[in-house]
N, C-alpha and C positions, 0 to 999 in steps of 0.2 A: 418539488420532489419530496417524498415522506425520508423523514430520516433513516426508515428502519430501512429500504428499499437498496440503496447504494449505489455504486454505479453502473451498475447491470445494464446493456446495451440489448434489446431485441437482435436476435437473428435466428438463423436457421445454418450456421457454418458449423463444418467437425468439431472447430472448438467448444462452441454454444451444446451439442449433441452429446459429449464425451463426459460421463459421469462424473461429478463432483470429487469421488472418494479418488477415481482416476487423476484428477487436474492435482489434485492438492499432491499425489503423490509421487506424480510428474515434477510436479516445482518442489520438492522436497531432492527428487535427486538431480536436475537441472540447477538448483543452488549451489548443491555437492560439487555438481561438475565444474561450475564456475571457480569453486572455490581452487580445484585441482589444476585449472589452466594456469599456466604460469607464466607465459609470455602473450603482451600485446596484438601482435599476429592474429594468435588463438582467439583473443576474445574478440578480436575484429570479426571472425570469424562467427562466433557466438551472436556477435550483434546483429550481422545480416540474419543467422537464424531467427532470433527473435523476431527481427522486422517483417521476418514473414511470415511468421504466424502472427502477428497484428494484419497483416495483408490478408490471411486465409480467412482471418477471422470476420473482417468485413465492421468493424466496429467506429471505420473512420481517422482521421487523422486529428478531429478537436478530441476526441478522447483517447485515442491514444497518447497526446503530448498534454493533456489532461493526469495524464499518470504520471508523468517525470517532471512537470513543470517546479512542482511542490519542492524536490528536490532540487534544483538546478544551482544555487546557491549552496546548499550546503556541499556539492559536488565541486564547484566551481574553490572553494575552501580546503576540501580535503585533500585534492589534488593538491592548490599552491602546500598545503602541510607535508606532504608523503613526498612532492618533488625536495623539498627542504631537507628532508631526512634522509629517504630510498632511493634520490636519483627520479628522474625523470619516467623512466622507461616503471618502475618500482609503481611512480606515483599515475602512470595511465595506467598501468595493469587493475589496481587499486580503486581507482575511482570507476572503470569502467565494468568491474566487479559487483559494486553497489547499484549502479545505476539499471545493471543488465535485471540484478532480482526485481528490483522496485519494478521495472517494463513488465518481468514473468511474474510478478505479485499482483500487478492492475492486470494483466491479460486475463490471469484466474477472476479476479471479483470481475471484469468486464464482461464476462462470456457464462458468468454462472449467478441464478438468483439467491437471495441472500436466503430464501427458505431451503433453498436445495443446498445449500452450503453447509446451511444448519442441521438438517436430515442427514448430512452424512457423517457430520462431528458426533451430531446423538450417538450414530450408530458405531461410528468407533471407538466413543469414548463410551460405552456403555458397560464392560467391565466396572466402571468408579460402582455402580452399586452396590457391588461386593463391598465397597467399605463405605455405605453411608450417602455417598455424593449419588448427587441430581444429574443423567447425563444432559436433558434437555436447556438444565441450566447450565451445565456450563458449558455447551455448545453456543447457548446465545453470547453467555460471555465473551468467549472466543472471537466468534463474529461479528462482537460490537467493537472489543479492541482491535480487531482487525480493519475494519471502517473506520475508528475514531485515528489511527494512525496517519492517511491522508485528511483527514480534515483539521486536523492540528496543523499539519502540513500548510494547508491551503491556508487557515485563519493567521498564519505565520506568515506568509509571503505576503496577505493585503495588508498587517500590520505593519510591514517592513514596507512597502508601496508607500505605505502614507507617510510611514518616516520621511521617506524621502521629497517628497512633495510639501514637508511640513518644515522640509533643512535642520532636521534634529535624527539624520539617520544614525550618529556614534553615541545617543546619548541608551543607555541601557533601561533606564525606569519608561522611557516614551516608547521599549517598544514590550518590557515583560509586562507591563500594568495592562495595557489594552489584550494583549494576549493572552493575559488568568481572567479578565472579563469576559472578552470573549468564548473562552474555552468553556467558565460556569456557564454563560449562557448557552451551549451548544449543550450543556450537559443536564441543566434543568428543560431543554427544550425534548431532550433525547428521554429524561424522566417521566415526561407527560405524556410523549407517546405511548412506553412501555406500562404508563399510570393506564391508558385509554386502552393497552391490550389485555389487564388483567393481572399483568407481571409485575407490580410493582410492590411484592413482600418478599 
C-alpha cells in the first residue's frame, strides 16, 4: 500500500458518498457528544451506534478492528488508572469515551480518500492566505499527522509483540529504541514519497 494512500476501504455505502467536509464535521460534534454522555448506559448506547455505521459502511470486520486494535492496550491501562482514581463506573465511562473517537476517527479515514480529505482541509483552511500560510500545505500536514497517528500506533503494538516473545517486555530501552527506529524509518520512507511527488521543499 503507498504510504500517502491510508486506509481508505473501496465502497459505494452512504458513508464512502457523504462529503468529506461533511464527515469531519460530523466527528467533530459526535466527539462533543461523547464527551457530554456521562453515564456508561449512554455510551453503550453510543457504541452500538457506531457499530453500525461500520456495518452500513460495509468496510469489514479486519478493518474495522484494524482501527482500535493499535489502541487496546493503552485502553486496557487507562481503564486499570481511572478505575484506581474515579471508581469503576468513572473508569468505563472513560475509557469507552476514547475508544468510541479512535472507531469514529478510523470510520472517517476508512470511508474517505486521503486526497478528498485533503481537498476539503484546503478548502476550509484557505482563509490562512490572508496571513501568508499555504492552505494546500497545510492540509497535507494535517493529513499526514492524522495517518502517522495509527501508525505509530501500529509500529508500537509489534514493538511491544516482540518484547514479549523476546521475555524482555518491563525492560523500557528494548522497546523506545526499536520504536524511534522504527518511527525514522517510516518517516524517511514517508520523505521519499513526498521527495517523488514534488513536495519535498
Amino acid at each position: 500500500m503507498d504510504i500517502l494512500t491510508g486506509a481508505y476501504v473501496h465502497g459505494s455505502s452512504p458513508l464512502h458518498r457523504l462529503p468529506p467536509a461533511a464527515k469531519l464535521g460530523l466527528l467533530a460534534l459526535a466527539c462533543t457528544g461523547l464527551v457530554l454522555l456521562g453515564s456508561p448506559l449512554a455510551l453503550a448506547g453510543a457504541a452500538v451506534v457506531v457499530a453500525g455505521l461500520y456495518a452500513v459502511s460495509r468496510v469489514g470486520v479486519a478493518a474495522a478492528w484494524a482501527q482500535i486494535r493499535p489502541v487496546r492496550w493503552f485502553a486496557v491501562a487507562l481503564f486499570a488508572m481511572q478505575w484506581a482514581f474515579v471508581g469503576l463506573e468513572g473508569a468505563v465511562s472513560t475509557t469507552l469515551r476514547v475508544v468510541l473517537a479512535v472507531a469514529l476517527a478510523g470510520l472517517v479515514t476508512l470511508t474517505t480518500r486521503t486526497s478528498d480529505m485533503m481537498a476539503a482541509l484546503e478548502r476550509l483552511l484557505s482563509p490562512a492566505r490572508f496571513v501568508g500560510l499555504d492552505p494546500f500545505r497545510l492540509s497535507l500536514l494535517l493529513s499526514l499527522t492524522i495517518r502517522s497517528v495509527p501508525v505509530v500506533a501500529a509500529l508500537a503494538t509489534r514493538v511491544r509483540e516482540a518484547q514479549r516473545a523476546r521475555g524482555v517486555e518491563r525492560s523500557l530501552r528494548a522497546f523506545a529504541v526499536p520504536l524511534v527506529v522504527s518511527s525514522l524509518r517510516h518517516a524517511d520512507a514517508l520523505g521519499e514519497a513526498l521527495s517523488a511527488r514534488g513536495l519535498d521543499d
